[in-house]
C-alpha positions as CSV (number, residue, x, y, z in Angstrom):
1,X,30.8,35.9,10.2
2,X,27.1,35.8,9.2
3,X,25.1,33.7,11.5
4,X,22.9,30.8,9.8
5,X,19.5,31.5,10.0
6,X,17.1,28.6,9.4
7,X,13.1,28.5,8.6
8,X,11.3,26.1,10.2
9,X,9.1,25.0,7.1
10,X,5.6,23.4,7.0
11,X,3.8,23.2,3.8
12,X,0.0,23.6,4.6
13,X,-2.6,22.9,1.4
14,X,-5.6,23.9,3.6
15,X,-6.4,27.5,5.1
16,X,-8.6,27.6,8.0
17,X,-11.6,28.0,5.8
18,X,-10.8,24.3,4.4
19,X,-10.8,22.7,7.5
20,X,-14.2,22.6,8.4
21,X,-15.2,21.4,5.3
22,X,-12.6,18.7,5.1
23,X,-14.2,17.3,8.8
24,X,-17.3,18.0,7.9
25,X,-17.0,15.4,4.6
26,X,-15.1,13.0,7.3
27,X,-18.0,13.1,9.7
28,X,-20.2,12.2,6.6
29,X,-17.9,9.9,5.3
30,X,-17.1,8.2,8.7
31,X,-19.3,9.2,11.1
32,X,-23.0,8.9,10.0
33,X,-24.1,8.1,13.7
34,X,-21.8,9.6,15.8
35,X,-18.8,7.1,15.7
36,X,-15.6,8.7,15.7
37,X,-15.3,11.0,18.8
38,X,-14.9,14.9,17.3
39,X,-11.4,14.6,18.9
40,X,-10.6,11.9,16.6
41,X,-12.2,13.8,13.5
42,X,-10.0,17.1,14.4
43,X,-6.7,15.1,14.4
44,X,-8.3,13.6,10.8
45,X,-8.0,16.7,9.2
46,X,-4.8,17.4,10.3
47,X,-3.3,13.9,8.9
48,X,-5.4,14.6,5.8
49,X,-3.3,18.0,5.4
50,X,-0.3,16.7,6.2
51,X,-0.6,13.4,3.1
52,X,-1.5,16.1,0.3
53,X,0.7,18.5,1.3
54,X,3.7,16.9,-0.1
55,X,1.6,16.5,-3.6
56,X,2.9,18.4,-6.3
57,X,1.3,22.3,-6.6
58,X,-1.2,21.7,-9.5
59,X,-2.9,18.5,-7.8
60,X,-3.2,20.7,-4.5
61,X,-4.8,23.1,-6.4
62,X,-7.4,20.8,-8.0
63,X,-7.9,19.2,-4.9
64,X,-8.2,22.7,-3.0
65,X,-10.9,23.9,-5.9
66,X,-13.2,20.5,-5.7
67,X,-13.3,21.3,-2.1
68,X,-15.0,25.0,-3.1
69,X,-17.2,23.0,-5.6
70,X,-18.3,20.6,-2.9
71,X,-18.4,23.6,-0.3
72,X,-20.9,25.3,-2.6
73,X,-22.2,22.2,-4.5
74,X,-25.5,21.8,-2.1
75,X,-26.7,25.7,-3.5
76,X,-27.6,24.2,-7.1
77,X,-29.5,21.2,-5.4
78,X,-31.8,23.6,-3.6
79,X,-30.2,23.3,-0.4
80,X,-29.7,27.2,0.6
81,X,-26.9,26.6,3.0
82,X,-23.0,25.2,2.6
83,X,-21.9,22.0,2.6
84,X,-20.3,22.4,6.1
85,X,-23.5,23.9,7.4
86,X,-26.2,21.0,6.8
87,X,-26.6,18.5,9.5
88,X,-25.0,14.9,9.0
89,X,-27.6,13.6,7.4
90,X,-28.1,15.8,4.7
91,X,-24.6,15.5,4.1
92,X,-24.8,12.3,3.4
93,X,-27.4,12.3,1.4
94,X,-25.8,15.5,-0.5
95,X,-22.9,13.1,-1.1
96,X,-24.9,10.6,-2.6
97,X,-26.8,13.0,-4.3
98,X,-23.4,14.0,-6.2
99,X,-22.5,10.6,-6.6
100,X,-25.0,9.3,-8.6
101,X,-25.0,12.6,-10.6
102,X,-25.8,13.0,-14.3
103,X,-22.5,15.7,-14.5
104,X,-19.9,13.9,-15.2
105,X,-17.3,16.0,-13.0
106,X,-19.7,15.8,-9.9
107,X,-19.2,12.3,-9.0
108,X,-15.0,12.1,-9.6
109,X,-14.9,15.3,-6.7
110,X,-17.0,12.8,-4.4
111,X,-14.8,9.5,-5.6
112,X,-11.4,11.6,-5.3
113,X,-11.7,12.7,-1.6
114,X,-13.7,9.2,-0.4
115,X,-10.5,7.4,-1.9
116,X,-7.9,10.0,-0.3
117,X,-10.1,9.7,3.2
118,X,-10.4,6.2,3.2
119,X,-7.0,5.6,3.1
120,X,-5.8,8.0,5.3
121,X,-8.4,7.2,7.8
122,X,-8.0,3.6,8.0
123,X,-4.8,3.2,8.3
124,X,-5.1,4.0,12.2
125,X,-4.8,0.5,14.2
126,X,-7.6,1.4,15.9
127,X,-9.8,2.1,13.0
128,X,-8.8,-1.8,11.5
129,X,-8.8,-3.1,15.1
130,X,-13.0,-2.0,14.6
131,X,-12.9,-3.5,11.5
132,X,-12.0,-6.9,12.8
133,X,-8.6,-7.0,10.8
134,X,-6.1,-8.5,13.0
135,X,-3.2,-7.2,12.4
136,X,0.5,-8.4,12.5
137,X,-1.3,-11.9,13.3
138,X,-2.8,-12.1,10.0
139,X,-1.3,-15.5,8.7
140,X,-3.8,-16.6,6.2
141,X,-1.6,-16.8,3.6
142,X,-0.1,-19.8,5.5
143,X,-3.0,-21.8,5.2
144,X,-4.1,-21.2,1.6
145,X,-1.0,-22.0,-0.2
146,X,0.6,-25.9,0.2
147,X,4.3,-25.9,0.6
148,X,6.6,-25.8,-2.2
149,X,8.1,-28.9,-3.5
150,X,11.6,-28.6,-4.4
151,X,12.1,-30.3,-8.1
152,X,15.2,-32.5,-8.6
């Protein structure tokens, strides 16, 4: 009798070149001042791997080739370094730069990952807890709406 073999499986979208890019665009994004600890920005890119992973193989590859536009993006704005490699601020700026953009498909690369981030990062408690949301003891909706009065 053959002996079952199995795989342990984990789909990866980024390669190790990706992943300082990817926290490199979160420190922009997040960081601007020194914020999140770089801890908290390496486990980032990790969760940010793991939610497009599952994505279907032509919206990994889009996403995986905007991130070599943006990687190379600050080379046609005079900037004679990569994205990765400018300090914070002039990533920010580079990102704003892009967003406000005359090309169309220059701002959408900047929209998609700030979307995709934002959502990923904020969904840590902590992250909302910072935010002032409170939580599970949200019960606002209690207090807008009257009661419901039962016709007869």
């Amino acid at each position: 009798m053959v002996p079952l073999v199995t795989k342990d499986f984990r789909r990866t979208t980024f390669k190790p070149r990706h992943r300082p890019l990817v926290r490199a665009l979160a420190e922009a994004l997040f960081s601007p001042n020194g914020e999140a600890t770089s801890e908290r920005l390496d486990t980032f890119v990790d969760e940010v791997d793991a939610f497009l992973s599952p994505a279907s193989k032509t919206l990994r590859f889009g996403l995986v080739l905007m991130l070599h536009v943006l990687r190379w993006s600050p080379l046609f704005f005079g900037r004679f370094r990569l994205f990765e490699d400018l300090t914070v601020d002039e990533r920010v700026t580079h990102l704003e730069r892009l967003d406000h953009s005359k090309v169309k498909q220059l701002p959408l690369i900047v929209v998609a990952y700030k979307t995709v981030l934002t959502m990923i990062f904020y969904e840590d408690e902590d992250e909302l807890r910072g935010l002032g949301y409170p939580g599970a003891e949200r019960k606002r909706y209690l207090t807008v709406l009257p009661p419901a009065k039962v016709a007869s």
